[in-house]
C-alpha positions as CSV (number, residue, x, y, z in Angstrom):
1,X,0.0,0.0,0.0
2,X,1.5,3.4,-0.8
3,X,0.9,6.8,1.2
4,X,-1.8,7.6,-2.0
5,X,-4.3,5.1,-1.6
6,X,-7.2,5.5,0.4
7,X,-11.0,4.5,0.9
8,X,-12.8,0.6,-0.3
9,X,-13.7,0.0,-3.3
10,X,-17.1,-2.6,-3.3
11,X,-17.1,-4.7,-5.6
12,X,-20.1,-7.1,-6.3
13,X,-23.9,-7.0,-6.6
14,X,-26.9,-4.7,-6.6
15,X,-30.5,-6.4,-5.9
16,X,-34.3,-5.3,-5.4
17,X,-35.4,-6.6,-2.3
18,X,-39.1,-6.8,-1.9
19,X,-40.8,-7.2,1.7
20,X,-44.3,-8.5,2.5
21,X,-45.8,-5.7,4.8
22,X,-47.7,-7.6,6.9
23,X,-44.7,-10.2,7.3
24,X,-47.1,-13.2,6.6
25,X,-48.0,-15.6,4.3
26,X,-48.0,-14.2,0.3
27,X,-51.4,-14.4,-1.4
28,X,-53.0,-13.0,-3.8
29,X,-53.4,-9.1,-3.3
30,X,-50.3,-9.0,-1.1
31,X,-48.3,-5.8,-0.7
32,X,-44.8,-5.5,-0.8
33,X,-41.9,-2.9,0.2
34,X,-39.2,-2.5,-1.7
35,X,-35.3,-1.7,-0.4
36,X,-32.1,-1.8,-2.4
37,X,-30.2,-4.7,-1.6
38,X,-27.4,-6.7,-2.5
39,X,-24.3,-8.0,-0.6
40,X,-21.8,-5.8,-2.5
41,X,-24.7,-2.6,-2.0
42,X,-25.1,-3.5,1.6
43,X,-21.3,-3.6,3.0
44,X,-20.8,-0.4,0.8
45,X,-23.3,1.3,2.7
46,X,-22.2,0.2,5.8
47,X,-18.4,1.2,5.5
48,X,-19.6,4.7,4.0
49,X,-22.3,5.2,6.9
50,X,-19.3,4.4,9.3
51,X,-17.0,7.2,8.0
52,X,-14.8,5.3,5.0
53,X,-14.7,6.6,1.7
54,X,-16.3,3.8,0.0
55,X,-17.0,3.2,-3.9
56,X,-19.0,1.0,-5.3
57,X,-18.3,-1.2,-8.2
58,X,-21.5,-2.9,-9.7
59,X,-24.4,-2.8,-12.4
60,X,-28.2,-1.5,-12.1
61,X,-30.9,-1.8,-14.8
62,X,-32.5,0.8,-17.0
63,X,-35.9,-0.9,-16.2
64,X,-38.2,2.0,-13.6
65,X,-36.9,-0.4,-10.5
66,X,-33.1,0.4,-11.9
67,X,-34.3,3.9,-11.9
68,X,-35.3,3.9,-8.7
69,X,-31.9,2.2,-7.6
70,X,-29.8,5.0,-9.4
71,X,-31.6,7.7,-8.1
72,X,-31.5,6.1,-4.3
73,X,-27.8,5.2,-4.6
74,X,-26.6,8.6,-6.1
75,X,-28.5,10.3,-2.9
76,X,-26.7,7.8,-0.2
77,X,-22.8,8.3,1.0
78,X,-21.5,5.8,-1.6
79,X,-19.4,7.1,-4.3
80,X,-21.7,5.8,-7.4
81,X,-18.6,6.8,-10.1
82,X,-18.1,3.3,-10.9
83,X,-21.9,1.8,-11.2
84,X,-22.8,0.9,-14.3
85,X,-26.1,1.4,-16.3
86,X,-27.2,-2.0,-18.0
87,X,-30.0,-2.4,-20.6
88,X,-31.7,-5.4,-19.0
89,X,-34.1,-6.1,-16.3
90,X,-32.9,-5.4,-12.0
91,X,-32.3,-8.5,-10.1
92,X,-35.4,-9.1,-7.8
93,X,-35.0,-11.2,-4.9
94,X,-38.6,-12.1,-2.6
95,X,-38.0,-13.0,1.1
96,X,-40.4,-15.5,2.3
97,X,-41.3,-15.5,6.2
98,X,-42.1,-18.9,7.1
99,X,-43.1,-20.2,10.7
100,X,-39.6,-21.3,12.1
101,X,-37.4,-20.0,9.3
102,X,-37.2,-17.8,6.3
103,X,-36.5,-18.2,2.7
104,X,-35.4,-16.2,-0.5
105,X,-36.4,-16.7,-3.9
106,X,-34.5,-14.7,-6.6
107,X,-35.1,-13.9,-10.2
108,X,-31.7,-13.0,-11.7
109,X,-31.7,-15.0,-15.3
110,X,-31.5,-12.5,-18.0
111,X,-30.7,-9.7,-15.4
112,X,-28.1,-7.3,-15.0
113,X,-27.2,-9.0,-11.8
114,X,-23.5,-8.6,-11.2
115,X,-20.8,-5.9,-12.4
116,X,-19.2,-4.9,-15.7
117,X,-15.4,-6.1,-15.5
118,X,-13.1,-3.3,-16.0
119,X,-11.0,-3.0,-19.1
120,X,-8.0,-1.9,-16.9
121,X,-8.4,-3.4,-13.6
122,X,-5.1,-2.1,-12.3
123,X,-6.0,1.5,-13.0
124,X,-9.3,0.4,-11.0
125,X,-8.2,-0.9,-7.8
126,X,-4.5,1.4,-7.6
127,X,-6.1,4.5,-5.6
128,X,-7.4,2.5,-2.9
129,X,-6.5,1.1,0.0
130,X,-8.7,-1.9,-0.3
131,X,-11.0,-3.7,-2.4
132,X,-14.0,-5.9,-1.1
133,X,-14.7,-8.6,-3.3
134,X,-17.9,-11.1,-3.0
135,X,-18.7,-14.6,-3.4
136,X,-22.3,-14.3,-4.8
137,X,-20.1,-12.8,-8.1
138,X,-17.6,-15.5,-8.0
139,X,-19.5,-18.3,-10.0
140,X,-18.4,-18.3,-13.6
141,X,-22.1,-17.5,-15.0
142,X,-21.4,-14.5,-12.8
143,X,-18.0,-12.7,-12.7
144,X,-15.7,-15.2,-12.0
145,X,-12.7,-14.2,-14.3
146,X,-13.3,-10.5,-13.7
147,X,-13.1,-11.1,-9.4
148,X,-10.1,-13.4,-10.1
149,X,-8.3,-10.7,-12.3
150,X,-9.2,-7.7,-9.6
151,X,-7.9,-9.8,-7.1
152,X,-4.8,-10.1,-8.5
153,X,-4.4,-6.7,-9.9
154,X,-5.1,-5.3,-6.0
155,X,-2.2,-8.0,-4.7
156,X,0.2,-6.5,-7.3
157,X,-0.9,-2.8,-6.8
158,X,-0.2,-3.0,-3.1
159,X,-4.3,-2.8,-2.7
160,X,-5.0,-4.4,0.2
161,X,-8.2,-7.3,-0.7
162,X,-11.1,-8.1,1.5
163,X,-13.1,-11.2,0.4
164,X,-16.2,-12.6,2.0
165,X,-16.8,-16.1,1.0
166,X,-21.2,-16.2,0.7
167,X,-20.9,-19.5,-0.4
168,X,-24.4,-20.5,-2.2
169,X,-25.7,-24.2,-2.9
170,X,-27.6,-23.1,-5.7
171,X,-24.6,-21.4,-7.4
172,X,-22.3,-24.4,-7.2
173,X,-22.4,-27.8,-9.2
174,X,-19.9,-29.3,-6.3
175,X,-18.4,-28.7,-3.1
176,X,-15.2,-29.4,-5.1
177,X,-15.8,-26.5,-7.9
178,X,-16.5,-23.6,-4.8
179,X,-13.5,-24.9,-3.2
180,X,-11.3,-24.1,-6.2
181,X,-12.3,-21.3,-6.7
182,X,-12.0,-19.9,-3.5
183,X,-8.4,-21.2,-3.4
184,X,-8.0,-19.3,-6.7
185,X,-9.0,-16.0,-4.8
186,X,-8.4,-16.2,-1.2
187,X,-4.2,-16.8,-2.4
188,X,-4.5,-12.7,-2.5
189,X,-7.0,-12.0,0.4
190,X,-5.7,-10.3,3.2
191,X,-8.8,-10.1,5.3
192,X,-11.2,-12.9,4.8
193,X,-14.9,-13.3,6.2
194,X,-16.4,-16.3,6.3
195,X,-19.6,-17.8,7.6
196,X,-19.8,-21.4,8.9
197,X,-22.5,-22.1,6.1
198,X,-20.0,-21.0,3.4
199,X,-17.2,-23.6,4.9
200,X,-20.0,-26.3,4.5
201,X,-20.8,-25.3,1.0
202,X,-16.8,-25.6,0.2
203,X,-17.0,-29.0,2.0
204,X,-14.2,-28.2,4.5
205,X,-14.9,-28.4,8.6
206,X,-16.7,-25.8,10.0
207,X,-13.6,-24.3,12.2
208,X,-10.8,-22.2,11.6
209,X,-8.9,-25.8,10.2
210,X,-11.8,-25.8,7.8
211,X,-10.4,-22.1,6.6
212,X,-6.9,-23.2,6.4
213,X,-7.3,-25.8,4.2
214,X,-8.8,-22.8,1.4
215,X,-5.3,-21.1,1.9
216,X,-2.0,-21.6,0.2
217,X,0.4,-23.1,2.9
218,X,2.4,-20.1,3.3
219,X,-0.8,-17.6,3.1
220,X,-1.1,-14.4,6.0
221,X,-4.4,-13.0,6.6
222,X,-6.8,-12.0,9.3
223,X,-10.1,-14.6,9.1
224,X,-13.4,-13.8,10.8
225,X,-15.7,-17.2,11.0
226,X,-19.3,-15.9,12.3
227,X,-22.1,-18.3,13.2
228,X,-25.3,-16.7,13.4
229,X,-26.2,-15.6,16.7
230,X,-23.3,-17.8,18.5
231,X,-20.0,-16.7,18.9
232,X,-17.9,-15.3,16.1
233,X,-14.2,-16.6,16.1
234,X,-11.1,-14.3,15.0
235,X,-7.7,-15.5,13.5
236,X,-4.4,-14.0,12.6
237,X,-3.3,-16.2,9.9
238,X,0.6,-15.9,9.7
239,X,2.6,-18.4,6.9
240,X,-0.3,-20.5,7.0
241,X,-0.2,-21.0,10.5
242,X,-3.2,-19.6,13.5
243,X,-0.7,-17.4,15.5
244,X,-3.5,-15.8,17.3
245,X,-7.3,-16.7,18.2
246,X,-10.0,-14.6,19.8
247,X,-14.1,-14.7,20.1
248,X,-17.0,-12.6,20.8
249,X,-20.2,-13.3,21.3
250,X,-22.7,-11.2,19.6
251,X,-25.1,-9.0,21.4
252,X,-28.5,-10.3,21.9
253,X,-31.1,-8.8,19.1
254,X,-34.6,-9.1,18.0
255,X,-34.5,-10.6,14.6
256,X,-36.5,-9.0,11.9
257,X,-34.6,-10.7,9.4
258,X,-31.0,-12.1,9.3
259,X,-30.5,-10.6,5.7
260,X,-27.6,-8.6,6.1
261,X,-25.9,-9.7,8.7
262,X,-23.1,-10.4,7.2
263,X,-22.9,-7.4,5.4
264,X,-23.1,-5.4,8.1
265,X,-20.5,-7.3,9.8
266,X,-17.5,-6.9,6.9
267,X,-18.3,-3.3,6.3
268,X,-18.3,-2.2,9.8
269,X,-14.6,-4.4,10.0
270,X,-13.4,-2.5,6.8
271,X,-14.3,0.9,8.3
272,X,-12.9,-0.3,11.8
273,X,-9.2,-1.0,9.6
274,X,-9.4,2.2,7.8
275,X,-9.7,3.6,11.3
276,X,-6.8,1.9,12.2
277,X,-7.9,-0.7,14.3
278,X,-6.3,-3.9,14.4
279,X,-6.9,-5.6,17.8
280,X,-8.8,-9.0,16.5
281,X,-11.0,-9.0,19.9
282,X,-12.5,-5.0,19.2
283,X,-12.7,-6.2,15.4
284,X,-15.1,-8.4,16.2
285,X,-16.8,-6.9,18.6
286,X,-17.4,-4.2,15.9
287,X,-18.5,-6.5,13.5
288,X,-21.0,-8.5,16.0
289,X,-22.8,-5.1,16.8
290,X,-23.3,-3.8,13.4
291,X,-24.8,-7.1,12.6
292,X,-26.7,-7.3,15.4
293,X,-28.1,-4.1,14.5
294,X,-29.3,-5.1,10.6
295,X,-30.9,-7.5,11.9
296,X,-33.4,-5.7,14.1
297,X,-34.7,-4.1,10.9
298,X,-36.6,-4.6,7.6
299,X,-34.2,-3.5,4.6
300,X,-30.5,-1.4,5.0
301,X,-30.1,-0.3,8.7
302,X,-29.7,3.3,9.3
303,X,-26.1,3.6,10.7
304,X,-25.8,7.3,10.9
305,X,-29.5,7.9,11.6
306,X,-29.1,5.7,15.0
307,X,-25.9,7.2,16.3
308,X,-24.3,3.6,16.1
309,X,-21.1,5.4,14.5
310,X,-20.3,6.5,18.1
311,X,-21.1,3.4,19.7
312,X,-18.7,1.4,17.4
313,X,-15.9,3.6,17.2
């Protein structure tokens, strides 16, 4: 990293994400709210909200929803310089409350669901001090070359690279074929969040072990491992060895939806290490609360609205 480079660049996905308003069954005549999603979109928004200059890197539609999207990004604290106008239909993802869970369905075939690689992904990534890449984009019917060669543009670049693993079943053919790939980009990573559901989807031990075997034997990197509402565990990876283990429990919430979570979680860390905070234990302590929080609430949480910048930092 040189004395230049500044901020997080986002790189990854924009979605519509539509609500039922009464939060029960869908049937005919149901109403729906709408919020601008997306896993890239969400930890954008977080970083920004908690005082890093954050970019976003990532396509919207030309349809009225993409309008909408545009119009709602370009008025937020995310630089929109790098979003990308596509003629084809916004993603639209549904969430589904059930009785003792929750589901998703998605529409994204014939979308504009991802971003539009850059011609010069050096140029891209060299002002900033990191890049956030995302797993939902790392499937090859996605943008799998594209986060493979940003990845390794950043590492030579001296851009620091931030990955979080969202490992999907529906995305991957194999445990095998995630696994690959994520050993393909994690080789760069230098800070690395991962949920136990994404280690079972790459097929590896849900534990820090499980991480190591993704990493090259010699690989350094910080690793955050979060389970839900249980404990989230914190490594320092040195030469592809745990030289240092911490965990924090989150804080106790009441779930409107986990959407977001995770999000909330790796942009409040990337804000927290433009800050200059490095202790693994405050790290994820940081992370925990600003998950906690997203979860209390319908759609993106209002960081600088609820004076949760103070509280974290």
């Amino acid at each position: 990293m040189s004395d230049n480079q500044q901020g997080v660049l986002v790189v990854g996905d924009t979605t519509i994400d539509l609500y039922p308003v009464d939060e029960t069954s869908i049937t005919p005549g149901s109403q729906f709210e709408w919020h601008i999603g997306g896993t890239a979109t969400n930890v954008a928004r977080w970083a920004a909200s908690l005082g890093s200059e954050t970019s976003l890197v990532t396509n919207i539609g030309t349809d009225a929803m993409g309008e909408l999207a545009a119009q709602h990004l370009t008025d937020g604290p995310v630089d929109t310089t790098h979003v990308t106008r596509v003629n084809a239909a916004s993603p639209l993802t549904l969430y589904v409350p059930t009785e003792d869970d929750e589901q998703w369905n998605a529409w994204v075939a014939g979308s504009c669901y991802g971003f539009t690689p850059s011609a010069d992904p050096a140029t891209l990534v060299a002002p900033y001090e990191w890049i956030h890449l995302e797993g939902v984009t790392l499937p090859t019917a996605v943008n799998q070359a594209a986060v493979r060669r940003l990845a390794e543009a950043a590492a030579e670049s001296g851009t620091r690279v931030s990955f979080d693993l969202n490992g999907r079943t529906n995305q991957w053919a194999t445990p095998d074929a995630y696994h690959q790939a994520l050993r393909d980009i994690l080789q760069h990573c230098d800070l690395i969040f991962a949920g136990t559901d994404d280690l079972a989807v790459a097929g590896v031990d849900r534990t820090p072990e499980g991480i190591l075997e993704l990493l090259p034997p010699n690989h350094s990197a910080m690793v955050f491992i979060t389970d839900g509402p249980a404990e989230t565990t914190a490594l320092t990876v040195d030469d592809g060895e745990i030289t240092e283990q911490e965990t924090a429990t989150p804080p106790s919430a009441t779930v409107a939806t986990t959407a977001g979570a995770g999000d909330a979680f790796a942009g409040a860390v990337l804000a927290a290490r433009g800050d200059g905070i490095s202790d693994l234990e405050e790290l994820a302590t940081i992370g925990n609360t600003a998950g906690a929080a997203a979860v209390a609430t319908i759609g993106p949480f209002d960081a600088d609205g609820s004076g949760l910048t103070a509280d974290l930092f």
